[in-house]
N, C-alpha and C positions, 0 to 999 in steps of 0.2 A: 390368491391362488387363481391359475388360470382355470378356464373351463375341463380343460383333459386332464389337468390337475386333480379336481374337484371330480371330476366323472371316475375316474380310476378309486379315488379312496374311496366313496361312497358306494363303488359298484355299479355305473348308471351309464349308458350310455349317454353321448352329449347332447343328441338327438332326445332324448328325457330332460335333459336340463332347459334346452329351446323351450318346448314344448311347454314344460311349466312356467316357465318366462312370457310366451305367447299367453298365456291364462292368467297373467299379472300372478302368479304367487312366488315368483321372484322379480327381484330386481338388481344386477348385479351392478356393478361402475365397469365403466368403461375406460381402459386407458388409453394415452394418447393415439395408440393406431388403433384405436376400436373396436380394442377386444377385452371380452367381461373378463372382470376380476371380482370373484367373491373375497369377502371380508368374514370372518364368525358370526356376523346375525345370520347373512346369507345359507352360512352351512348349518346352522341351524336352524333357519326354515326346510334345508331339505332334507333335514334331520325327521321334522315334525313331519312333514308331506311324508316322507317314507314310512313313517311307523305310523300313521293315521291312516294310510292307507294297506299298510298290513293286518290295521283293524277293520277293516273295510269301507272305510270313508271312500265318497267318491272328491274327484280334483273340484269339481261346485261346492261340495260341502265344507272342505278342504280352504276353499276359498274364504266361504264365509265364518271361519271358525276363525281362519289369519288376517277380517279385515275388522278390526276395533270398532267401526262404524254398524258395522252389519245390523239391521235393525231389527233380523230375524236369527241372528247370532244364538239366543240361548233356546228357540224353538229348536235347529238344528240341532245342536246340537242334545238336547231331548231327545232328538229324535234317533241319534246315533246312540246314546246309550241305553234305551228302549231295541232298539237293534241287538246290541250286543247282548240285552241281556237273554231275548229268546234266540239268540246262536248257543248263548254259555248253557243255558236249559236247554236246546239239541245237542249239546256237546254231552250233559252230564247224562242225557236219555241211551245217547250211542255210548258211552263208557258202561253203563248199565249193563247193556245189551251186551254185549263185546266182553265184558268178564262172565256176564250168563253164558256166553257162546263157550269160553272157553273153557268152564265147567260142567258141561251140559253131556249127558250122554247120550243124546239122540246125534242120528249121523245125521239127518236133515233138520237141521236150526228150525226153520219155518214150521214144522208139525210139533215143532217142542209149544204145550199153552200156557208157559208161562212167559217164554223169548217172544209168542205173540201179542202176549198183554203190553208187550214195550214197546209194539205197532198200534195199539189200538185207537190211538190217538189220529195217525192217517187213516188207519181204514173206516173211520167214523166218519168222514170227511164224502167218501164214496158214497 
């Protein structure tokens, strides 16, 4: 597939695809006039780039998790699921919150002391 090929179905502009190219996490072939051609490995690295990065990987991280060599490969990666797991524990604080909210009969959330107990955690921090 050509690049505007590959840019359309994935959603990306092709200016996204350089860019990852420029960062080595792809490599496309080239054909005779000099223009990339992805194969299925390729769209499947920008498979993995796109939803590693929906996870919040950055394109470094990103790098070192698609380079087999990486000699710091499974610290990163440690380190992105250690990541995720205090977002999923911010996620499940704000759901918390967010169904207290919507059950709560005070008109100001914030003066409610139970919707503040599921702050207490920042404002400990002050």
């Amino acid at each position: 597939m050509s690049i505007g090929e590959v840019a359309t179905a994935v959603g990306l502009p092709t200016n996204v695809l350089r860019h990852w190219e420029s960062m080595k996490l792809l490599s496309p072939e080239r054909d005779a006039g000099g223009r990339r051609t992805y194969d299925e490995d390729q769209i499947v690295r920008i498979a993995v780039i796109q939803r590693s990065k929906g996870a919040g990987m950055t394109l470094e991280q990103i790098g070192v998790m698609l380079d087999d060599g990486a000699r710091e490969r499974h610290q990163v990666l440690q380190q992105h699921l250690d990541d995720i797991d205090r977002r999923m524990e911010d996620m499940r604080r704000s759901r918390e919150m967010t169904e207290h909210a919507m059950n709560c009969r005070s008109h100001d959330i914030a003066t409610c002391p139970r919707f503040r107990a599921g702050v207490a955690d920042v404002m400990a921090r002050l």
